[in-house]
C-alpha positions as CSV (number, residue, x, y, z in Angstrom):
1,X,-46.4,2.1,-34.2
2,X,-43.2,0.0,-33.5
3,X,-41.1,-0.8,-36.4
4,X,-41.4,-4.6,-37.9
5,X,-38.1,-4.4,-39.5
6,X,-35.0,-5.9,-38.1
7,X,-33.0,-4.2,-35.9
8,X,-30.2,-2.0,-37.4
9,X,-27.9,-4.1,-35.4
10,X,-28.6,-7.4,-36.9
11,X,-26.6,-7.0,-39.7
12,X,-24.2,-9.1,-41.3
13,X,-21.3,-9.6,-39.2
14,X,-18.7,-10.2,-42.1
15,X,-17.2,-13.7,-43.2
16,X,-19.6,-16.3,-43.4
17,X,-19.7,-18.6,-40.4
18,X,-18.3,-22.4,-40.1
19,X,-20.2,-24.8,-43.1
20,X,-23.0,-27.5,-41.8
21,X,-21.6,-31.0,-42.7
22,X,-23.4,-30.6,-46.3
23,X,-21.7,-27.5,-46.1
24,X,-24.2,-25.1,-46.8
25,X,-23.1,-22.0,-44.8
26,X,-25.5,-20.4,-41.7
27,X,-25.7,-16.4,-41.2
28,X,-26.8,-13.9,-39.5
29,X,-29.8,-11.8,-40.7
30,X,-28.5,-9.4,-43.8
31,X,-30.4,-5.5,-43.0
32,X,-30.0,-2.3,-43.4
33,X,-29.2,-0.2,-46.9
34,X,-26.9,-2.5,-49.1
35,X,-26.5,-0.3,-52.1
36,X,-25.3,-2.2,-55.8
37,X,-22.3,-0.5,-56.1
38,X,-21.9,0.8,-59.7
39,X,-18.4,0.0,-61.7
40,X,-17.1,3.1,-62.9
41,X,-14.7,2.7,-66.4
42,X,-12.3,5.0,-67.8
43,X,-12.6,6.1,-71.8
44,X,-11.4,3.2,-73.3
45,X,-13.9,0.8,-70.9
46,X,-11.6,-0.1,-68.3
47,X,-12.9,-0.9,-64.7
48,X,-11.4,2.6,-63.0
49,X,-10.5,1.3,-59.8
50,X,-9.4,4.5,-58.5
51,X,-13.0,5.9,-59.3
52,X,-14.5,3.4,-57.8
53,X,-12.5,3.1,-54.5
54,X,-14.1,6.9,-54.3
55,X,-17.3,5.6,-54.7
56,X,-16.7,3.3,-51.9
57,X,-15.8,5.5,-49.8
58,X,-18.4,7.9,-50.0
59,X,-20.8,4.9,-49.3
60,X,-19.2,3.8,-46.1
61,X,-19.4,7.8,-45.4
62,X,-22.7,7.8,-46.6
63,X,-23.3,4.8,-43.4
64,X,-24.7,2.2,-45.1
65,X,-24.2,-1.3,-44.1
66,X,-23.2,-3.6,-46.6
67,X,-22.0,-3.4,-50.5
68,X,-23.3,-5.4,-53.4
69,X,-20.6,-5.6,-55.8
70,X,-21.3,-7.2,-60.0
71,X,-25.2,-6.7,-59.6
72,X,-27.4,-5.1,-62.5
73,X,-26.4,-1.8,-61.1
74,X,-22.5,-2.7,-61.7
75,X,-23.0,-3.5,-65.1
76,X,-21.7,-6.7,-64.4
77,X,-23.9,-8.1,-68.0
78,X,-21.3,-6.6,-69.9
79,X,-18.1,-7.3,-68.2
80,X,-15.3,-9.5,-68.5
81,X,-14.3,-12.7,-66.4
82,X,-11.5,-9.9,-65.8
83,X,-13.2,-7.1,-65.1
84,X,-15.0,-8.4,-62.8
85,X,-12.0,-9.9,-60.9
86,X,-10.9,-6.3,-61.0
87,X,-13.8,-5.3,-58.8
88,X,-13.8,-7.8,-56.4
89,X,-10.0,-7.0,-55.5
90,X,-10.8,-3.4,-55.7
91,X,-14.2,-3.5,-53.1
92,X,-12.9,-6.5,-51.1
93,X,-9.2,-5.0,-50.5
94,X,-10.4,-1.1,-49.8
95,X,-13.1,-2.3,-47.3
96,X,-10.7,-4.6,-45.4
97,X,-13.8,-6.1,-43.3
98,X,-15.6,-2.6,-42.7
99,X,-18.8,-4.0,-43.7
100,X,-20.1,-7.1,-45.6
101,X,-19.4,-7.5,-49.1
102,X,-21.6,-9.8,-51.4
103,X,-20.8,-10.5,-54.9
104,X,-23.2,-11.3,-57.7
105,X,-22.0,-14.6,-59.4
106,X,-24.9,-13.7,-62.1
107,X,-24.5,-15.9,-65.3
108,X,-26.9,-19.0,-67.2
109,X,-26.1,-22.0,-66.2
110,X,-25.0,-23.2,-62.9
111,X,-21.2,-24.5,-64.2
112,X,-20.8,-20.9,-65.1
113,X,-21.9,-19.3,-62.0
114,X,-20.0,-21.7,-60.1
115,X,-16.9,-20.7,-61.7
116,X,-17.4,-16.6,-61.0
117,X,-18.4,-18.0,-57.1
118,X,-14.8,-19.6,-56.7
119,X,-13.1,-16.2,-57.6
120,X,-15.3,-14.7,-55.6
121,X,-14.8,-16.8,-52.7
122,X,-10.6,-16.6,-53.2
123,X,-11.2,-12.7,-52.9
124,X,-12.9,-12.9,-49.8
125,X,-16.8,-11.8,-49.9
126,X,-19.2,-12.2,-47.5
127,X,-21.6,-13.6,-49.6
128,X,-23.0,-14.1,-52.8
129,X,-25.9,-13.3,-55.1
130,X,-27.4,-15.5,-57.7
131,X,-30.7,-15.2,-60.3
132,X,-32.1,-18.6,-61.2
133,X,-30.5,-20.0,-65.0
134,X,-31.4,-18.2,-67.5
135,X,-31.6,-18.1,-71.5
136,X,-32.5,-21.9,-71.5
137,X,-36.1,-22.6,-70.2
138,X,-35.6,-24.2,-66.5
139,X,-38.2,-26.4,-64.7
140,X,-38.8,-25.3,-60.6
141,X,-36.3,-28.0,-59.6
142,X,-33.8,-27.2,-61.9
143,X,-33.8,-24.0,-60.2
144,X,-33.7,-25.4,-56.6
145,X,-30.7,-27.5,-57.8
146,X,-28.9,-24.8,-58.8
147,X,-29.1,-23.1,-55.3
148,X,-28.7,-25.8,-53.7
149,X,-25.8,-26.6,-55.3
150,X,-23.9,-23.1,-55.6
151,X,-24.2,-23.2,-51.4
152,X,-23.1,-26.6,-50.9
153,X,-20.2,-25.7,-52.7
154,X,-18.8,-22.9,-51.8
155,X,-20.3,-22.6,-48.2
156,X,-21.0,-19.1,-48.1
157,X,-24.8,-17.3,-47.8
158,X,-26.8,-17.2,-51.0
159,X,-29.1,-14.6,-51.7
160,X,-31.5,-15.5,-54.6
161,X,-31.7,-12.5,-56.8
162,X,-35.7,-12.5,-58.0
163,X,-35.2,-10.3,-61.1
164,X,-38.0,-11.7,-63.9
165,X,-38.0,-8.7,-66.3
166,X,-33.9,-10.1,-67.2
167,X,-34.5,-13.7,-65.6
168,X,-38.0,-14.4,-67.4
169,X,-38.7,-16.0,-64.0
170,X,-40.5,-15.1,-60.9
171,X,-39.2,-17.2,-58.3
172,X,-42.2,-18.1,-56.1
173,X,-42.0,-18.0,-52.2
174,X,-42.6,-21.7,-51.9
175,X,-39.8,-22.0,-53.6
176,X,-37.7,-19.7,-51.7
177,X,-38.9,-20.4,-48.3
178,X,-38.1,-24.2,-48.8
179,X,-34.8,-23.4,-49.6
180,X,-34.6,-21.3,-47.0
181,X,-35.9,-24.2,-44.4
182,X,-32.9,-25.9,-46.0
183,X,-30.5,-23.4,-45.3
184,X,-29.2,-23.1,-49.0
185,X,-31.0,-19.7,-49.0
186,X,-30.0,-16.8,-46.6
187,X,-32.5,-14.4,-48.5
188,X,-33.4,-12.2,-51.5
189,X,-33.6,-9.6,-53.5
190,X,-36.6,-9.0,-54.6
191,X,-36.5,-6.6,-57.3
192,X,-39.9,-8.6,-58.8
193,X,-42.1,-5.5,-58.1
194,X,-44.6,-7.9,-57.0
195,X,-45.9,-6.7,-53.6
196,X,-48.6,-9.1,-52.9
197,X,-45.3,-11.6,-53.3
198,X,-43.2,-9.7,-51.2
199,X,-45.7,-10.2,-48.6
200,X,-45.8,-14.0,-48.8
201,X,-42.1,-14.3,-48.5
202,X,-41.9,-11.9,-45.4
203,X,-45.5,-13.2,-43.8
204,X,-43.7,-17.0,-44.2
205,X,-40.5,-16.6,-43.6
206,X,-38.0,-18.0,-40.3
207,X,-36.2,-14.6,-38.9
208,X,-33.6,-15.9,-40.3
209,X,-34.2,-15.4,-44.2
210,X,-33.0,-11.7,-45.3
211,X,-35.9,-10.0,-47.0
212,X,-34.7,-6.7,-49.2
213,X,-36.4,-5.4,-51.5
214,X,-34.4,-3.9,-54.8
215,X,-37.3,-1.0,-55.3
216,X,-35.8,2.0,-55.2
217,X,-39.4,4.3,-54.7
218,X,-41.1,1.9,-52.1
219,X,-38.8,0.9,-49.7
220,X,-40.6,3.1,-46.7
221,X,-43.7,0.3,-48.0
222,X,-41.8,-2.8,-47.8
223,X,-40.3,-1.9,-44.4
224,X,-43.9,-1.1,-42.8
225,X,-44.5,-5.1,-44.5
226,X,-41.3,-5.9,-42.6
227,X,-38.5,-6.3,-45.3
228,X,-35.5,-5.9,-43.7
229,X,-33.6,-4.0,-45.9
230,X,-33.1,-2.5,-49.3
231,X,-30.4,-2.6,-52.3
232,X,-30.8,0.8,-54.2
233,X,-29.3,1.7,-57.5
234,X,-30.1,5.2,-56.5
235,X,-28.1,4.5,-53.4
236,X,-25.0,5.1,-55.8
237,X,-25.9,8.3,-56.0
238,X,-27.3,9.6,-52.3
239,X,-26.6,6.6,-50.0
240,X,-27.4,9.0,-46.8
241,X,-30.8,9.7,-48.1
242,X,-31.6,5.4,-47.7
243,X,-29.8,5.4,-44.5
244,X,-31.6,8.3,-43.3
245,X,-35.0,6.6,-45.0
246,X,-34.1,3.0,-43.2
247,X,-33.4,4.9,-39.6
248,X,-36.6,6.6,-39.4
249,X,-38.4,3.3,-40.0
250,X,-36.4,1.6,-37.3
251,X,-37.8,4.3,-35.2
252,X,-41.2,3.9,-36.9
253,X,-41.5,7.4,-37.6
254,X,-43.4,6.7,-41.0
255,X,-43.9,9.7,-41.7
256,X,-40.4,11.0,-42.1
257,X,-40.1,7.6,-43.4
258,X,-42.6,8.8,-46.4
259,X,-41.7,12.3,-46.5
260,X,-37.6,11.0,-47.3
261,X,-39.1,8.4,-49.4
262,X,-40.8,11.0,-51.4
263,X,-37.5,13.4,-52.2
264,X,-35.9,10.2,-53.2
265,X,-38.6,9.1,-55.8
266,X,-38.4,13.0,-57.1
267,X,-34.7,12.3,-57.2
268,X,-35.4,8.9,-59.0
269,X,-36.5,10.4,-61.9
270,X,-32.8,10.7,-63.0
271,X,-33.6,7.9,-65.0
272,X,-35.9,9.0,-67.0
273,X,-33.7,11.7,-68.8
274,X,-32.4,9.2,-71.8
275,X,-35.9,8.7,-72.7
276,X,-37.0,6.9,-76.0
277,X,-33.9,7.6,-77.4
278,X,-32.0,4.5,-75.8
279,X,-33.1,1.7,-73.6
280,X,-34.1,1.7,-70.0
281,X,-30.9,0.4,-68.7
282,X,-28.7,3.0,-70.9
283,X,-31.1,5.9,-69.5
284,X,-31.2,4.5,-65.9
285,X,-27.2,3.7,-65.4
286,X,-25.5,6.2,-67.4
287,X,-28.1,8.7,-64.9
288,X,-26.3,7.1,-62.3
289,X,-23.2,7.3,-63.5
290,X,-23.0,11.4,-64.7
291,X,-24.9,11.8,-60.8
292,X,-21.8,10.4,-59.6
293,X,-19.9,12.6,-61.9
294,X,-21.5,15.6,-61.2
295,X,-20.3,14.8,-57.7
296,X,-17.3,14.8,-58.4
297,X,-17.2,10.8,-57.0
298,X,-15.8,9.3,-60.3
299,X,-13.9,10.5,-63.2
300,X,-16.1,9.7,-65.8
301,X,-19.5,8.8,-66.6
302,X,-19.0,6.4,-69.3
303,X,-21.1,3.0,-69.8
304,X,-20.1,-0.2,-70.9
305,X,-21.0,-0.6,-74.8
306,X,-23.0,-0.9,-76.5
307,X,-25.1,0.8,-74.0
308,X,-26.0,4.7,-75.3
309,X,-24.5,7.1,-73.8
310,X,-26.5,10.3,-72.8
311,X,-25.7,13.9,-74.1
312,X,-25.1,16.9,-72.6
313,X,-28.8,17.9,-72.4
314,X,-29.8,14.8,-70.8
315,X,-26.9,15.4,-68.1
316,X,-27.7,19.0,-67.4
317,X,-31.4,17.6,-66.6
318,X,-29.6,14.7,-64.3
319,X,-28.2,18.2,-62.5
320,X,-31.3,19.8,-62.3
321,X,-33.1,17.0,-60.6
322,X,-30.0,16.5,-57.9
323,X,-30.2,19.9,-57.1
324,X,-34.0,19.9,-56.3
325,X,-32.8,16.6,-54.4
326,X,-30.4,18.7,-52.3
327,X,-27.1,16.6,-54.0
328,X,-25.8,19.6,-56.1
């Protein structure tokens, strides 16, 4: 079967290209394994920006082909305006054009987000992410106002960040696509964990529109539907595992497509360790972060408060799960 997905080559080539005279920027197609870098902090909750120039680098040795800096993966909910200046100069300065860097601008109203997208834009991403407003209730054109406007202004590619379960909207793919058709969208990431949507978006779509999907356990299924990439939390933790995943489905060998996919959703279960004892984003991140840990990638495995942090039991079964995985 040949592979529907993009070519590996397609993908971003860096700096956004020249603004159209509404100055809404044009790309090329975003592919590949993009992971959400996490933000590793020191004891007293400090972006470690030695840790995480590590972590960098054992992404861009892991092959992957872009970054995704101040996503849900990066914490970036509960940093600061300065903290999250921090990372950008950390990401943007150690990669020094290596591969595409996009930045979440993630905040509730547009005014806001346009305010993180000019810092973002003065440290030199490639792109940016966005989620619809959120915390007021927004009406459909609200929302395409708010897209429309964070690309006319800053003249970079926006990537719509379809996240409902923290958004409490599902952005729909007429929605997208005619933003899209408009060129204020260069794609999403659809972390909706609606399939049957998925499919509209890629089954409508120009060539031009990035499709990822931010499922960590189905990516070998949204690139048989012809997503063209994927942003993986997980990918924190075993980047080379995605790369590998995404490179047998360019070949369209599916079944070592499936059979990766499968030691990655045993591997997934990382998450799981915090249990009832904390929330899902306490369990899911701070699994990320001891992985890292473990690997001897970052210092330490702190989260940002008020998150819980998990004990030593929960972090010896993190262990026990990488090693099964092959990571320890």
């Amino acid at each position: 079967m040949t592979s529907p997905i993009v070519a590996e080559s397609a993908t971003l080539s860096g700096v956004a290209e020249s603004a159209t005279l509404s100055g809404v920027a044009e790309s090329a197609t975003l592919s590949g394994v993009i992971p959400p870098v996490c933000t590793p902090m020191t004891p007293d909750y400090q972006v470690d920006a030695a840790s995480l120039t590590r972590l960098v680098d054992h992404l861009l040795v892991g092959g992957v082909d872009a970054l995704f800096v101040l996503g849900s993966s990066s914490e970036v909910a509960y940093l600061t305006d300065a903290q999250r200046r921090v990372v950008l100069d950390t990401v943007v300065g150690h990669v020094a054009g290596q591969v595409p860097v996009l930045a979440g601008v993630i905040d509730m109203t547009t005014p806001r987000v346009l305010d993180h997208a000019r810092v973002a834009v003065e440290a030199g991403v490639s792109g940016l992410v966005a989620t619809a407003p959120f915390y007021t209730r927004t009406h459909p054109e609200e929302i395409r106002t708010h897209f429309r406007t964070i690309a006319a202004r800053t003249g970079l590619p926006v990537y719509a960040y379809d996240l409902p379960v923290s958004v409490h909207i599902k952005l729909s793919a007429d929605l997208l696509l005619e933003l899209a058709a408009e060129g204020a969208l260069a794609g999403v990431k659809d972390s909706s964990g609606d399939d049957g949507g998925l499919r509209q978006v890629i089954m409508r779509r120009e060539s031009s529109f990035s499709v990822l999907t931010g499922s960590e356990v189905t990516v070998d299924s949204a690139l048989w539907m012809g997503a063209d990439g994927v942003v993986p939390g997980l990918g924190n933790v075993d980047p080379h595992g995605y790369v590998e995943l995404y490179r047998h489905a360019s070949r369209g060998d599916w079944q070592a497509a499936r059979a990766e996919q499968e030691r990655l959703v045993r591997l997934f279960e990382i998450v799981r360790v915090g249990g009832t004892r904390m929330g899902g984003s306490s369990s899911g991140l701070g699994a990320f972060k001891a992985a890292l840990h473990l690997r001897g990638i970052i210092d330490c495995p702190i989260t940002a408060l008020p998150q819980i942090p998990l004990n030593d039991d929960e972090i010896g079964q993190v262990g026990k799960l990488m090693a099964g995985a092959g990571l320890l």
